[in-house]
N, C-alpha and C positions, 0 to 999 in steps of 0.2 A: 087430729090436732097435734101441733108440734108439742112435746115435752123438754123443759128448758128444768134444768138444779144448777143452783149456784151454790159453790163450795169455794172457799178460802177466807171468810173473814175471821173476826176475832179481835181481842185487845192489843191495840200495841203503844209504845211512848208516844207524844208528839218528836218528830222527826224518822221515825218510823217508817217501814214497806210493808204493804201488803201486795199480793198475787190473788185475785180472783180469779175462779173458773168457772164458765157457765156453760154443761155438756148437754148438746144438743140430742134429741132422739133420732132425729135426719141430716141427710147430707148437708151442710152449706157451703159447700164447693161452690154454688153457682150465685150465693145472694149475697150480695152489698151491700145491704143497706140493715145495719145491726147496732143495738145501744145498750149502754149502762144509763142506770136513773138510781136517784135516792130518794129516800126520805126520811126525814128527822121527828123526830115526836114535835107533833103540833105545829109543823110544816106540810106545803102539798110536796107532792114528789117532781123533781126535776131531773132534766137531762144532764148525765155528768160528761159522757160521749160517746160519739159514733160516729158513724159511716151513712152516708148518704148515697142513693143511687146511684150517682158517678164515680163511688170511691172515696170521696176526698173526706177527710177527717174534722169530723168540728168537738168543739168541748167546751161547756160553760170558762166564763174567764177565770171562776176562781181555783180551778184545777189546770188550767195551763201550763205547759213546762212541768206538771206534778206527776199529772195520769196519760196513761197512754192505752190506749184499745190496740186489740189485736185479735187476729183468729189461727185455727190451725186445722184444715180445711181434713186432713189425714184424722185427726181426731174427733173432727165436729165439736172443736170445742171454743167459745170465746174467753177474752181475756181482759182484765181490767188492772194494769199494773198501778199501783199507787207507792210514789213516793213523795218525801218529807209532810207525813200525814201531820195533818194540824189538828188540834181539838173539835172544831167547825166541822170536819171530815164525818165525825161521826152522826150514824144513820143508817138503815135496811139499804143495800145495793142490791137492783132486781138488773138483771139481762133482759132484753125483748128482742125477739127474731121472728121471722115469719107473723107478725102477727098475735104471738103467744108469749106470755111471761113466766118468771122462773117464779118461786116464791118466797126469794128472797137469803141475803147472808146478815146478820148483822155485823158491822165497824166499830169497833169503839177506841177513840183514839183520847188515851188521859193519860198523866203522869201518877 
């Protein structure tokens, strides 16, 4: 089974950046199809974004133009840039790849 850690959360202001990392135990040189999810206390968890088997990038509306996915195929590692975090933002962000989840960073975005 795939092993996913996710690393880079933590407190920041609203209007704020974070960098998540999520280091894969195997190659994803060859897979496209990879996401970030959250979830909030006393919410389920949702899709924040990803890559669909064609490549093409989707991301809930309310992070558009905010977040942006990425990989670094030399690293095995996924990426979850978030800028101008809002309060809303905060929540557990897990990675999914292959099938298998990380267990999680938490976000917490307050003044």
């Amino acid at each position: 089974q795939v092993h996913l850690v996710e690393s880079g959360g933590g407190f920041v202001q609203p209007g704020g950046s974070l960098n998540l990392s999520c280091a894969v135990s195997e190659s994803i040189s060859s897979v496209n199809t990879m996401a970030w999810y959250r979830q909030a206390p006393g919410k389920q968890r949702e899709l924040v974004a990803g890559t669909t088997t064609s490549g093409r990038l989707i991301a809930a509306d309310s992070v558009k133009g905010r977040f942006a996915i990425s990989k670094d195929n030399a690293k095995n590692t996924i990426y979850l840039l978030m800028e101008n975090l809002k309060p809303e933002d905060t929540a557990v962000y897990y990675c999914s790849i292959k099938g298998s989840w990380g267990q999680g960073t938490q976000v917490t975005v307050s003044s």
